[in-house]
Structure formats: structure tokens, C-alpha cells
C-alpha positions as a printed NumPy array, in Angstrom:
array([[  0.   ,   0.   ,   0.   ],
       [  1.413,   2.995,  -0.906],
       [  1.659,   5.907,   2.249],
       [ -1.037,   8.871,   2.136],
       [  0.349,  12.359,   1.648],
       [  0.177,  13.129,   5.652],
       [  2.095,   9.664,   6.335],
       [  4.639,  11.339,   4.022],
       [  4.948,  14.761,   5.321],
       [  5.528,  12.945,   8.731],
       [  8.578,  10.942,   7.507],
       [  9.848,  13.772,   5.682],
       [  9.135,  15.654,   9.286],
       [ 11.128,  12.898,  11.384],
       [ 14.65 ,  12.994,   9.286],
       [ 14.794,  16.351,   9.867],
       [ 14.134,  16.282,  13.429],
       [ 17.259,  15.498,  15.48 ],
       [ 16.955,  14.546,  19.334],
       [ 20.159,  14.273,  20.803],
       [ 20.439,  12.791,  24.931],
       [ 21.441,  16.182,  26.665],
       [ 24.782,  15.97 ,  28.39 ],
       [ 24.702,  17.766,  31.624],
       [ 28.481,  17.403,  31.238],
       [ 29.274,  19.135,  28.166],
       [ 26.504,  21.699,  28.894],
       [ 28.732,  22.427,  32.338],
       [ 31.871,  22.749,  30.106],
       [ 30.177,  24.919,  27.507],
       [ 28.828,  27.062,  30.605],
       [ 32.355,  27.834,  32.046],
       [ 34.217,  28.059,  28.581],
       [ 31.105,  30.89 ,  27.682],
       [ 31.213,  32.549,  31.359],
       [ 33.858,  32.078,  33.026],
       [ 32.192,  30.459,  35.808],
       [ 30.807,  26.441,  36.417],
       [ 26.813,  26.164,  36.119],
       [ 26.079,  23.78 ,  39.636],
       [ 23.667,  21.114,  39.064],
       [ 21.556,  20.178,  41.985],
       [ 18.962,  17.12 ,  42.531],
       [ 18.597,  17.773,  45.817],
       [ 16.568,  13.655,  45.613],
       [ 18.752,  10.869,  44.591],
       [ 17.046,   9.844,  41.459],
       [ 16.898,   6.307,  40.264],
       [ 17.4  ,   7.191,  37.255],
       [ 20.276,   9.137,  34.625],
       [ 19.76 ,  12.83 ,  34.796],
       [ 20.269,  13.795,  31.703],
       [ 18.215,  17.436,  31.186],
       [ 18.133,  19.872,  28.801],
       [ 19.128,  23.655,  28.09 ],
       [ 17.242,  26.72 ,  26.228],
       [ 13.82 ,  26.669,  25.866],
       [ 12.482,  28.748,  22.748],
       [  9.277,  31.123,  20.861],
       [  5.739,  29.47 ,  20.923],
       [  3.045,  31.345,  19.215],
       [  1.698,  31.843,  22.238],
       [  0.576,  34.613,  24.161],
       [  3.092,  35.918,  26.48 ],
       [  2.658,  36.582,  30.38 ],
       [  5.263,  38.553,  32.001],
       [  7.541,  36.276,  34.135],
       [ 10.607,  35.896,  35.528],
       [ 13.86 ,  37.228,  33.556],
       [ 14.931,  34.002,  35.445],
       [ 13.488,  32.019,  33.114],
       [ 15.768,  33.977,  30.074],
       [ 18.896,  33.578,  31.967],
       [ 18.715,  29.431,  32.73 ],
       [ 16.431,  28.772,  29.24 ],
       [ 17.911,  31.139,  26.894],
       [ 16.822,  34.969,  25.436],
       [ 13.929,  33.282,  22.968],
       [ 11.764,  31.739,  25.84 ],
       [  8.378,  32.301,  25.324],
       [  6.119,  30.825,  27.815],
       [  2.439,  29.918,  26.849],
       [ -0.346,  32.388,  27.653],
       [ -1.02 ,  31.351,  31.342],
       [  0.702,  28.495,  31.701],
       [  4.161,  29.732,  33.61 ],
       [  1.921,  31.796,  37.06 ],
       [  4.475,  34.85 ,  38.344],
       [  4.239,  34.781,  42.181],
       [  7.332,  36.654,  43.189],
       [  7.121,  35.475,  47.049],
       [  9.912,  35.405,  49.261],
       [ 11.825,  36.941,  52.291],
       [ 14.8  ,  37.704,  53.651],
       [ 16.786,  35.756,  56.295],
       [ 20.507,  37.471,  57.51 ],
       [ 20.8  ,  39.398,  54.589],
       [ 20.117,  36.803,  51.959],
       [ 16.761,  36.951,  50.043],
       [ 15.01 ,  33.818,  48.307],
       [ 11.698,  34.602,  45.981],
       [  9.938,  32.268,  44.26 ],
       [  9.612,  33.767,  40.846],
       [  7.539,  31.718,  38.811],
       [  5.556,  28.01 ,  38.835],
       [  4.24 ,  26.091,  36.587],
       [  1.49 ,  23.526,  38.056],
       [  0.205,  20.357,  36.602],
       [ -2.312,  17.682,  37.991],
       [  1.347,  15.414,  38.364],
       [  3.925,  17.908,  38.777],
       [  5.476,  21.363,  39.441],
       [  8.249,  23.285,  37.859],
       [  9.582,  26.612,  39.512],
       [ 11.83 ,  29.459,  39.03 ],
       [ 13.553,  30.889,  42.723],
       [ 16.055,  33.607,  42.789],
       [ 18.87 ,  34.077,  45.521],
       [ 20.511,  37.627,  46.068],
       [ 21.943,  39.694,  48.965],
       [ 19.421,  42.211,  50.553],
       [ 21.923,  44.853,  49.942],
       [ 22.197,  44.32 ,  46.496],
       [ 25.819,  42.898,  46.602],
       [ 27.674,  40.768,  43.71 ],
       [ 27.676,  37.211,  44.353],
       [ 31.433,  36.138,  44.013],
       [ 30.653,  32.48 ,  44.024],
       [ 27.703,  29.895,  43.587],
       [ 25.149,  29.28 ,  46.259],
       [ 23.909,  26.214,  47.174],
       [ 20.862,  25.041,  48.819],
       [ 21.102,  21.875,  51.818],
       [ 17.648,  20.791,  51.245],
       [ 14.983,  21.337,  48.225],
       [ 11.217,  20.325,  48.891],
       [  7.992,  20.528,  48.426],
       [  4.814,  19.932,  50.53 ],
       [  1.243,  19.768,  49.34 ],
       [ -0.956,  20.76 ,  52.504],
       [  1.83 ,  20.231,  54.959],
       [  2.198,  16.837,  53.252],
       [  5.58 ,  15.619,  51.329],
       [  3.698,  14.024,  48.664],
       [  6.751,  14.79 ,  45.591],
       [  8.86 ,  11.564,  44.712],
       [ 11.234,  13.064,  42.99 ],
       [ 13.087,  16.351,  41.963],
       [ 15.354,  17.358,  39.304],
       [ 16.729,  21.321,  39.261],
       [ 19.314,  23.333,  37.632],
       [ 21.25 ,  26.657,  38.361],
       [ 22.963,  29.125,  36.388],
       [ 25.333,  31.624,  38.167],
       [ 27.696,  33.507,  35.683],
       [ 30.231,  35.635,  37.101],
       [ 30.948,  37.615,  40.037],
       [ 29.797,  41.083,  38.389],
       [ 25.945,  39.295,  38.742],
       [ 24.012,  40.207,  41.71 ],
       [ 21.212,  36.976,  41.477],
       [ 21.338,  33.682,  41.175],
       [ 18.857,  31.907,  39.378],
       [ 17.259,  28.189,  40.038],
       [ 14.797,  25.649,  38.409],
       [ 13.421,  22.782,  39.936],
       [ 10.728,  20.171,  38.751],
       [  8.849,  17.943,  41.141],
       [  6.941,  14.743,  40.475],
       [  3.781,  14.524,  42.074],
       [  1.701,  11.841,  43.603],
       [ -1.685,  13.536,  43.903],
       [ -2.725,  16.689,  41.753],
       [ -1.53 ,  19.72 ,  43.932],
       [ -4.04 ,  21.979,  41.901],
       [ -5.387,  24.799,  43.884],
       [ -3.793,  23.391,  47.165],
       [ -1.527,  24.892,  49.863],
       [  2.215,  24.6  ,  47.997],
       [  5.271,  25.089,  50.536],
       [  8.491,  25.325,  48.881],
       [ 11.359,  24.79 ,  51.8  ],
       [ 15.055,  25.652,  50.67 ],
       [ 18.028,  26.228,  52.463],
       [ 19.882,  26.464,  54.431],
       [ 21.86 ,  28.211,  52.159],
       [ 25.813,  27.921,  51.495],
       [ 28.275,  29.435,  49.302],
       [ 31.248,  27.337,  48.389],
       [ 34.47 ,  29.396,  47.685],
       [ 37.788,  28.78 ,  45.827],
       [ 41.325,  29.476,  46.86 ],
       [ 43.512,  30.899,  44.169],
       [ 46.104,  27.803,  42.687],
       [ 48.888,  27.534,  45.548],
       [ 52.572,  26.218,  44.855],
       [ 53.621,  23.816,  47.309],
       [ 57.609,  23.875,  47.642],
       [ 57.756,  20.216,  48.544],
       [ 61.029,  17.87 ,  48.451],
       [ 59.05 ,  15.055,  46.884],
       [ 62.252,  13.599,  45.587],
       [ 63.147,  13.163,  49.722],
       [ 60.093,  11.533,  50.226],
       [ 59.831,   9.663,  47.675],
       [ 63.504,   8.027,  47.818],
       [ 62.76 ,   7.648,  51.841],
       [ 59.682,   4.954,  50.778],
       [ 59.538,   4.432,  46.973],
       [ 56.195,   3.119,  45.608],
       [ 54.961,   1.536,  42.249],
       [ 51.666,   0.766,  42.147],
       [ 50.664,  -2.496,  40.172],
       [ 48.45 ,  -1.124,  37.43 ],
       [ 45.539,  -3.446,  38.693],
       [ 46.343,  -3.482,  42.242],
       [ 42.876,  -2.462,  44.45 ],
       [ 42.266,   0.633,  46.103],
       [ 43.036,  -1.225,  48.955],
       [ 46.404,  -1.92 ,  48.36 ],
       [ 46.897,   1.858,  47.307],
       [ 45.573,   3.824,  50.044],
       [ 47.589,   1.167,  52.287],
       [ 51.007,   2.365,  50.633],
       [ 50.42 ,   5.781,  51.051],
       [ 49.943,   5.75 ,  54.185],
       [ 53.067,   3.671,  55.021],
       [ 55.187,   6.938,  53.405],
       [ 55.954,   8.989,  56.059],
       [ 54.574,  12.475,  55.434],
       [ 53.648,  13.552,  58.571],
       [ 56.216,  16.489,  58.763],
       [ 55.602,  17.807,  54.847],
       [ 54.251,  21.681,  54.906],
       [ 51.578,  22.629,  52.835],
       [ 50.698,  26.164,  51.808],
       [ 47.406,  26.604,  53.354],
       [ 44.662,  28.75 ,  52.054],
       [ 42.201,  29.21 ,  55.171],
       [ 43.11 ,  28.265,  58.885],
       [ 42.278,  25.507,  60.39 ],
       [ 42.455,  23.318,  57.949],
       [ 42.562,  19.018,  57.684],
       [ 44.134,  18.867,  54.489],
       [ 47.584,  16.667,  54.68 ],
       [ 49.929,  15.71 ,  51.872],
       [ 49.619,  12.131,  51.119],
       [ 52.587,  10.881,  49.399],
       [ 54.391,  10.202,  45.849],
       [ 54.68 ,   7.096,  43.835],
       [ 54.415,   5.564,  40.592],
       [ 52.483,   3.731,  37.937],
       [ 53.772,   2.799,  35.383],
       [ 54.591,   6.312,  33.434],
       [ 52.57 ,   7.838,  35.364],
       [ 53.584,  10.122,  38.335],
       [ 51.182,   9.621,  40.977],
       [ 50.664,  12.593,  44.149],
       [ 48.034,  12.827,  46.366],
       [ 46.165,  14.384,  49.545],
       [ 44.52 ,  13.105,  52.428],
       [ 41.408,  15.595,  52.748],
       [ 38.183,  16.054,  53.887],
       [ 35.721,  14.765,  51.062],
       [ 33.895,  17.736,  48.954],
       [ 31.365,  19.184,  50.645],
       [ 29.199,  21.86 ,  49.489],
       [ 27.872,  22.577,  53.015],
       [ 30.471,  22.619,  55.575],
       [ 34.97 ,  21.831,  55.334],
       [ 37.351,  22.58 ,  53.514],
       [ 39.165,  20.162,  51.05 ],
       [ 42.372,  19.953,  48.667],
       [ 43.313,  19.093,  45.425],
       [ 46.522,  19.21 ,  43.406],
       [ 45.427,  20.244,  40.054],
       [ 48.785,  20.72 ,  38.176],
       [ 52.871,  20.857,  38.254],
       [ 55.328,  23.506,  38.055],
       [ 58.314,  22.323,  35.857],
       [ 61.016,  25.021,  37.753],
       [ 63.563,  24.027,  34.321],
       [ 61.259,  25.319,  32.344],
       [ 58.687,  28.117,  34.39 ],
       [ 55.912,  25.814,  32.681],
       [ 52.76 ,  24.069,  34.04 ],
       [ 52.442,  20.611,  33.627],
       [ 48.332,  19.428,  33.77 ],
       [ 47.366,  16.075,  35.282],
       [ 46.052,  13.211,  33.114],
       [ 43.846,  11.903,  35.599],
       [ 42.852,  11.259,  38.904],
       [ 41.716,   9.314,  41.563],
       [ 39.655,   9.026,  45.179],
       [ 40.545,   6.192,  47.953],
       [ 38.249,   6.673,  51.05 ],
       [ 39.686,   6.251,  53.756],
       [ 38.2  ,   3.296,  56.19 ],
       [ 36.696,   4.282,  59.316],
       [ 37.351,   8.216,  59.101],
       [ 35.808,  11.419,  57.442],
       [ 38.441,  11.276,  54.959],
       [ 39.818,  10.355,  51.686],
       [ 43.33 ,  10.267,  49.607],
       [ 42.418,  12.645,  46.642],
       [ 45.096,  11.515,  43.726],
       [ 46.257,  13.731,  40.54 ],
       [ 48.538,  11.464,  37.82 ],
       [ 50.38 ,  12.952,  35.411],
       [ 51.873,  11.056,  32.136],
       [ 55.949,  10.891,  31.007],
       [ 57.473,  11.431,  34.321],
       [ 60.12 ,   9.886,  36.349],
       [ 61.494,   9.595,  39.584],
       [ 64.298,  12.01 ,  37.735],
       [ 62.15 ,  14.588,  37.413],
       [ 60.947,  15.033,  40.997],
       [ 63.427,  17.372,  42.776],
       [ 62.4  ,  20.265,  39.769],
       [ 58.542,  19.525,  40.325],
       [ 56.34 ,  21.609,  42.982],
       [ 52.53 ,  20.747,  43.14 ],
       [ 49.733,  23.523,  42.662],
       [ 47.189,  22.908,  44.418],
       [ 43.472,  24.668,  44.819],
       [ 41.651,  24.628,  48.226],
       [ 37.438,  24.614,  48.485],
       [ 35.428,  25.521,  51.32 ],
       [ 31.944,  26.316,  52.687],
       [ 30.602,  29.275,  53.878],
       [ 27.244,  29.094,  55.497],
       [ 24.973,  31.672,  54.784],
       [ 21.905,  31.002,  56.894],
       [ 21.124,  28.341,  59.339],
       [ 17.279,  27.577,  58.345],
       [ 15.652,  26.827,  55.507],
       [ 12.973,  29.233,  53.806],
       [  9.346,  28.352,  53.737],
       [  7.283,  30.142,  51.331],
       [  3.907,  29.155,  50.323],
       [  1.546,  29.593,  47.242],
       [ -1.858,  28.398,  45.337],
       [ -2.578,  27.341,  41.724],
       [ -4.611,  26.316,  39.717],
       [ -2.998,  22.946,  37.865],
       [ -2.746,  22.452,  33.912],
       [ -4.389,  19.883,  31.779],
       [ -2.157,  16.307,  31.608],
       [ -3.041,  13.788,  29.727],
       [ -2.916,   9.74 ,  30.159],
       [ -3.542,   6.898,  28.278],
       [ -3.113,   3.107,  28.57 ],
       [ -1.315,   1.854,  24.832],
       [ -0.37 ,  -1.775,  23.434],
       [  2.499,  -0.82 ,  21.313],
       [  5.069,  -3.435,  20.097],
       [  8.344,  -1.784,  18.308],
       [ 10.479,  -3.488,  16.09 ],
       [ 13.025,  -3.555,  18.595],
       [ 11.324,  -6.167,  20.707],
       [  9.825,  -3.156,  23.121],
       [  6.14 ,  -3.228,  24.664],
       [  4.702,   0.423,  25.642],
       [  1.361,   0.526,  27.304],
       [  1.536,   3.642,  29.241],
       [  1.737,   7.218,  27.647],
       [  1.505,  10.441,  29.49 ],
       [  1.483,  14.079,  28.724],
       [  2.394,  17.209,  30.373],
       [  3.205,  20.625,  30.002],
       [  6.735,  19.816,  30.795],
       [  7.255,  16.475,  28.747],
       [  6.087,  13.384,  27.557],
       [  6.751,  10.121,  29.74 ],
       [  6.05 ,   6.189,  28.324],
       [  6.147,   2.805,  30.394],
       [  6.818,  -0.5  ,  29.348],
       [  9.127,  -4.093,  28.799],
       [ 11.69 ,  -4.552,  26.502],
       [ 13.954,  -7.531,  26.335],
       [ 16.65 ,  -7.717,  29.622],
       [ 19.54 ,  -6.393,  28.679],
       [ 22.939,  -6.644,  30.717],
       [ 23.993,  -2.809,  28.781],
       [ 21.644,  -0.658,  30.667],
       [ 23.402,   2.251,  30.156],
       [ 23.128,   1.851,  26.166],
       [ 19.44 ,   1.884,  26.699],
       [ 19.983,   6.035,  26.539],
       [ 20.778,   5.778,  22.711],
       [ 17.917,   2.94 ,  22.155],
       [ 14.859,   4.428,  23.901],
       [ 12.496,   5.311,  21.152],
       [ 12.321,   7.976,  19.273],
       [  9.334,  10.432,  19.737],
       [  8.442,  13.173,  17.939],
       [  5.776,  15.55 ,  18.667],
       [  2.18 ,  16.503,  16.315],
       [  1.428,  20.419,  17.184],
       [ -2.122,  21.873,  16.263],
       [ -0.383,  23.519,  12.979],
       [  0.625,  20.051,  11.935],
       [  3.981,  21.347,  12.776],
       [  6.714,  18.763,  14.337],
       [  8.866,  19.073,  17.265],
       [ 11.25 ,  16.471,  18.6  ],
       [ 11.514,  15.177,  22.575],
       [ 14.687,  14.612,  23.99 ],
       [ 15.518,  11.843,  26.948],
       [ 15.969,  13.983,  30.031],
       [ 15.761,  10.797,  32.336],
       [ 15.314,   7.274,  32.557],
       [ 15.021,   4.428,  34.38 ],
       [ 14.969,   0.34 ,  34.544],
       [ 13.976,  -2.2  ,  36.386],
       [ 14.19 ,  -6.129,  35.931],
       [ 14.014,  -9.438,  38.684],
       [ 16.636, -11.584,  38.253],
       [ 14.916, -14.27 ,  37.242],
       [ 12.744, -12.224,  34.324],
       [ 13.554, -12.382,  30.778],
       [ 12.44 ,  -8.695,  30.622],
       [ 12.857,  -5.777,  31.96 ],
       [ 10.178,  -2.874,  32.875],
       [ 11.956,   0.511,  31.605],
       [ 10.236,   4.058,  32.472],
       [ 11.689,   7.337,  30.271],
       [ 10.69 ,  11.129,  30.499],
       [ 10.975,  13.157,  27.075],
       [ 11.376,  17.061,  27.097],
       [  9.738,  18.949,  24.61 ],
       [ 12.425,  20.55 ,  21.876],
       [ 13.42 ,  23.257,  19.823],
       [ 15.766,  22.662,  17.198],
       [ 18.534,  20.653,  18.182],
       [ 19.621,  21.697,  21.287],
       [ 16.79 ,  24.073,  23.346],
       [ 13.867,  22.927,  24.988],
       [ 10.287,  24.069,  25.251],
       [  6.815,  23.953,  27.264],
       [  3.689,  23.362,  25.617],
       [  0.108,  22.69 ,  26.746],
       [ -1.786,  20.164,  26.203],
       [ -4.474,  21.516,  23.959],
       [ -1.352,  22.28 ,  21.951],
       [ -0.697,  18.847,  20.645],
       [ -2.61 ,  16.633,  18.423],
       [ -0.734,  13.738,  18.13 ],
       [  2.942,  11.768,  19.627],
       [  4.586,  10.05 ,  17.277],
       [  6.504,   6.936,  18.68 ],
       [  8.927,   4.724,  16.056],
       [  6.554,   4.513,  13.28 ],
       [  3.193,   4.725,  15.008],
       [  1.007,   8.056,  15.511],
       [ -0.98 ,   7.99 ,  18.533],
       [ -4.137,  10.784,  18.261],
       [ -4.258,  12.783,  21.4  ],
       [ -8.088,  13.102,  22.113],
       [ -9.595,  16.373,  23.356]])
């Protein structure tokens, strides 16, 4: 049978559309090579499953309500939000000299997405990101969310506001029901400028040599650093007191290997260490590390934080001196904000499928949101469950101007007993722009989800 015109147009549609899985990784470097400055990611829930979310939203035909510039500087300068979807609250207060507001939320019978601000009451740059202890949300006193995902961006040190977006899953439809967001207490974590550290590491290292096995466990290697005797070895210090300790020196293979015994990173309260390059003094030039390595340490609040570097030798070690970068917390407030709202929650749409894709997969669950698309099902077990990223199925979305959009994996998750041959799998699509921004849309919006080869209708 040869395809109808619209089963055309919708191929012709799909090649163009391109949904990449968003790297939070790459969008982090991208952020600092741009600004200067690292953009923090924060799930303040452990989430079952990969985090994987997206970047700029972009310009519905919608109707535009005026909302938070927030959501411009974490989405991009072309976010338009749909006539009365995004509802501006702008609700906060101030706690020693820090203000939170709640800028913006977006309700829906099974979820919640928000825009908060942090700035200084006085109006002060912030020099470094903040960071939040706890993130939740209650539904009538309640903690009815079962998970969160959220984002920051924070620029530079010229920027006087921080802003934050957080999505919450919901159990029961919070629609017109007491919301309390609670956040804080609030931290900032700081950065030491890069510190040489005159060390003899030839002396130490000739005193107890060590080459590590280039399978030996981490065991084994936290074991023979601590049989080097380093107890006596000065390091520059960036704030007093301060826990951080040099480790020792050894090799693998090629490989020069230095390390610290510090404190573990901790956005909320320490201070920790690491070394983060060499000074050649032959040659006044800075030698990088090729990678790294943590070894907690058994039984205490510690850890031996490792930097490697590639082509040295044991030659090379009385013209080497470590540079090394100190992090600490600086708490801001000692409670958490409360601030509480009502509204009224957007259409969602559900519906139970029997879908069987070529790839052996079973959907019978889709729902629909105003921020994304989630589907349930089985596939085949699979011992590569991280590959599953690059096989979930491709979606593409059917807008009221029988225009196409594509939906990007922003999570997923799976779940199998050991004794099944298959494996229950659950992933969450965000709505996109192009090939790298995101969007919101409501419900009324979209006619139709296309899923592998199949067009499901959405029904009014």
C-alpha cells in the first residue's frame, strides 16, 4: 500500500528532526568556557534514574505573560512561555541578609516546575555559587513529591542573582492546594587561588619508593600511602584551620602519581584539597594532570584525593612543585525558607497503549504534560543498561499547525528481577526546539505523539 500524503509529510518531518540525549556534562563545560564560571547542578533527591536534562527553551506562538527574567537567563533569550501556563508569584523573604523569591511556577495535575532567585538584601555581587542543603515541596503540609530534578545558572561575580529551576513529580494533583516550597539552608562554596607547594618530593619519595601495580585495588593503594611517612611535609594553606595533609608520591607505570589526604567535597560545611597541576622550575611551565583518583579512607571522614600525570620519572621530581586549589563552605543562613503559594494545575493527559516496536519493546503507558512526555513498558533484559539512553524510542511531537517538534531523553530508568527475561523501563521526554533548546507546551497544543513509526491521536 502505498503511504497517504500526511504519512509522508511525517517521515519527511522525522529525518529532519534530530533529538540528541542532553549531556549535563558538556553543557557544564560549555557554561564555564562561555562565562567564566561552572553552572552547579543540583537534585537535591537521589534519582533512580540518569539525569540527563536539557538547556534553552524557545518562541511558541503563544501569548506571552510577564515572568521571571529568570526564566531567560537558565532557558535562553527566545523563551516564550504559553499564555497562562508559567503563574508569576514573586514570594519570598529575607533571612541574615540573603533573600530567596519564588519567581515563577508552573502547576500540573502530576507535577510542578519553579523558578527561585537568591541575592543579597543589599544588592551585593555574588562572588561564588550558592547552594541550597535541602529542596522540597509539601502539598498541605504533606511531602507528597517523589522526585526532583533542578538546575542553576550563576555567571560571574559582576551578577548580583542567582537563578534556580526545579521540577517535582507529584503523587496527587496539587491543583489549587496549599504549595510550601522549603530551601536552604543556604551555602556558598568558595575557591582558593592555585597555591605552589615547595615540597622535596624527591626526599620523600627516595625515603619509601612506591609503584603501584596497574591493577592493584584501592586497597592496596591507600595502604602504601599511608606507610610513606609524610607527617612532617608543609603545605601552603589557604584558610586556617584546615585538615588537608599531603599524602605521598609514587608511581604507575609512566605515570607520576601525588596525592592528599582531605576532607571529602562538601558543598555545606569543610574545607578540602586538590593538586590540580605541576610547576616544571627548568622550564617556568605548568604541567596538567592526566587523571585522577579518590581512595576513602576506612573508618574516618576522609579520603586520599590523587592527581597522575603522564611521562614522568622519579628524575624529574626534585624540579617539580605541586599547585594545588583549596574549596570551602561558607554558610549563609542556618534555616531553611518556607514560602507558600496556590494554583490552579494544567491539563495532563494519560492513556493506557499496546504498542510493540520493532526492537522487541512493549509500551502501554503514555503520558502528557506541560513539561514532557513520559512512556512505560518491557523490553527484552539487557545486561547494557546504560546503552538503553541511545535505544529508547524515538518520539516526535504533532502540534495543532501540523507542525513537528522532537523530545529529547531527560531521564530514565529500569527495572528487571533476576529471574525475568524482561525488563520494565520508564523514560521522560522534554519537549524541543531545534537541536539543542527545549520548550513547554500545553496540552491543547498537541494533536498527536509520534513513537517509532506509530502516531498515537491525542483526544480532546
Amino acid at each position: 500500500m502505498s503511504p497517504t500524503p500526511d504519512e509522508i509529510r511525517i517521515r519527511e518531518a522525522l529525518e529532519r528532526i534530530q533529538t540528541p540525549a542532553y549531556d549535563i556534562a558538556g553543557a557544564v563545560r560549555e557554561q564555564r568556557a562561555r562565562r567564566g564560571r561552572r553552572m552547579p547542578l543540583r537534585s537535591p533527591r537521589r534519582l533512580v534514574s540518569a539525569v540527563l536534562a536539557a538547556a534553552l527553551l524557545t518562541v511558541t506562538a503563544a501569548a506571552v505573560f510577564q515572568v521571571s527574567v529568570g526564566w531567560k537567563t537558565i532557558f535562553g533569550q527566545d523563551v516564550v512561555i504559553p499564555d497562562e501556563l508559567a503563574i508569576p508569584l514573586q514570594k519570598g523573604a529575607t533571612m541574615n541578609g540573603c533573600t530567596l523569591t519564588v519567581e515563577d511556577a508552573i502547576v500540573t495535575r502530576t507535577g510542578v516546575a519553579l523558578i527561585y532567585s537568591f541575592r543579597y538584601a543589599d544588592g551585593s555581587p555574588l562572588s561564588n555559587p550558592i547552594h541550597f542543603e535541602t529542596v522540597s515541596l509539601l502539598t498541605d503540609g504533606t511531602d507528597t513529591a517523589y522526585s526532583s530534578r533542578g538546575q542553576s545558572i550563576f555567571t560571574d561575580s559582576r551578577e548580583a542573582v542567582q537563578y534556580f529551576y526545579q521540577e517535582f513529580a507529584l503523587a496527587e494533583d496539587p491543583g489549587d492546594r496549599d504549595l510550601t516550597l522549603t530551601i536552604g539552608p543556604a551555602s556558598s562554596m568558595e575557591t582558593s587561588e592555585v597555591l605552589t607547594a615547595s615540597l622535596d618530593l624527591a626526599a620523600v619519595y627516595q625515603a619509601h619508593p612506591i609503584a603501584f601495580p596497574t591493577d592493584q585495588q584501592d586497597a592496596y593503594r591507600t595502604s602504601a600511602y599511608l606507610e610513606q611517612d609524610t607527617s612532617s611535609v608543609p603545605l601552603p594553606q589557604a584558610w586556617e584551620p584546615s585538615e588537608v595533609q599531603f599524602a605521598g608520591v609514587g608511581f604507575m607505570g609512566d605515570e607520576l602519581c601525588l596525592a592528599l589526604i582531605t576532607p571529602p567535597y562538601d558543598l555545606y560545611q569543610g574545607v578540602s584539597g586538590d593538586i590540580v597541576s605541576l610547576l616544571d622550575t627548568r622550564t617556568g611551565k605548568m604541567i596538567d594532570n592526566t587523571g585522577s583518583g579518590t581512595y576513602p579512607l576506612e573508618g574516618a571522614d576522609r579520603e586520599i584525593r590523587e592527581a597522575r600525570f603522564q611521562g614522568l620519572t622519579a628524575d624529574d621530581l626534585p624540579y617539580l612543585q605541586p599547585q594545588i586549589i583549596y574549596t570551602r563552605s561558607v554558610p549563609l543562613t542556618q534555616k531553611p525558607w518556607e514560602v507558600s503559594f496556590r494554583a490552579k494545575s494544567a491539563q495532563t493527559y494519560s492513556r493506557a497503549l499496546s504498542l510493540d516496536l520493532s526492537d522487541g519493546s512493549h509500551i502501554d503507558h503514555l503520558f502528557l504534560s506541560p513539561l514532557g512526555i513520559r512512556i512505560e513498558g518491557t523490553r527484552p533484559a539487557s545486561l547494557d543498561e546504560e546503552g538503553f539512553l541511545d535505544r529508547a524510542p524515538h518520539i516526535a511531537v504533532i502540534l495543532q499547525d501540523n507542525s513537528m517538534i522532537g523530545a529529547s531523553v531527560s531521564e530514565c530508568g529500569l527495572t528487571r528481577e533476576e529471574s525475568s527475561a524482561r525488563e520494565t523501563f520508564e523514560v521522560t521526554y522534554v519537549y524541543q526546539a531545534g537541536t539543542d533548546s527545549r520548550r513547554f507546551l500545553s496540552v491543547s497544543d498537541v494533536t498527536g505523539i509520534r513513537i517509532g513509526d506509530t502516531t498515537i491521536s491525542i483526544a480532546e
